[in-house]
C-alpha positions in Angstrom: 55.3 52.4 128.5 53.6 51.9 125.1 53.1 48.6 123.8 52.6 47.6 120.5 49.6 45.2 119.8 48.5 43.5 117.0 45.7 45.7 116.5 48.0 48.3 116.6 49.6 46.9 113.4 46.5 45.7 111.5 45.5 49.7 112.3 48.4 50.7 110.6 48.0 48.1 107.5 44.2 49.1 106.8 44.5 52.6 107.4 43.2 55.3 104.9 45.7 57.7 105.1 48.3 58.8 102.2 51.4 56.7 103.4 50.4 56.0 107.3 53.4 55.2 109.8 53.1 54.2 113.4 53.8 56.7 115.6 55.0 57.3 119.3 53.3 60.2 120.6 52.6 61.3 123.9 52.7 58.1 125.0 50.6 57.0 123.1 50.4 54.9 119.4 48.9 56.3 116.5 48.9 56.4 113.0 49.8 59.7 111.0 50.7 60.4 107.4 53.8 60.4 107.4 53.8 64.1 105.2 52.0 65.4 108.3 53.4 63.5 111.3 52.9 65.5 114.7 55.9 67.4 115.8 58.0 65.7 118.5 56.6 61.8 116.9 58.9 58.9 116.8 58.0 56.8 113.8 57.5 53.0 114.8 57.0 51.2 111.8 55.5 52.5 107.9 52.9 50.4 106.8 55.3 50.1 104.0 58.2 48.1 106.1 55.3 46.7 107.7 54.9 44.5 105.0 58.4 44.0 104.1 58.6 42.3 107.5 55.0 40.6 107.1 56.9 38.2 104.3 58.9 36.2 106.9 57.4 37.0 110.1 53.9 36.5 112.3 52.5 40.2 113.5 52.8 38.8 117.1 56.5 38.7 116.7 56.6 42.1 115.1 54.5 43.9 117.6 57.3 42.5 120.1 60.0 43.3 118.7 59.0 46.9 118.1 57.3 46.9 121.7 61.2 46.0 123.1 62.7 48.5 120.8 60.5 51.6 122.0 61.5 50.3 125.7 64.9 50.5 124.5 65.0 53.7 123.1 63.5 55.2 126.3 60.0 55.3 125.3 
């Protein structure tokens, strides 16, 4: 089961890539642009909701929301 961590997210938020997502891939988390994701990835989070979310909540919280979410989708 992939989990997603705080570093993770700060990953995703400092990342140099034209419009970076978290991805789901192969088990494991990355971060792709989301132009060029990896065929078969399931997006996580963009770094663009990211901060949406950032406004009202801690990145603990988020990383464990979206860690219960993959679980629930199966991954």
């Amino acid at each position: 089961m992939a989990e997603v961590t705080v570093e993770d997210l700060n990953g995703l938020l400092e990342s140099g890539v034209p419009d970076p997502v978290l991805v789901l891939t192969g088990g494991r988390l990355v971060v792709e642009p989301s132009g060029d994701r990896t065929a078969g990835a399931s997006e996580v989070i963009t770094r663009g909701d990211l901060r949406e979310q950032l406004a009202d909540r801690p990145l603990e919280l988020i990383a464990a929301t979206l860690s219960t979410a993959i679980v629930q989708r199966g991954g």
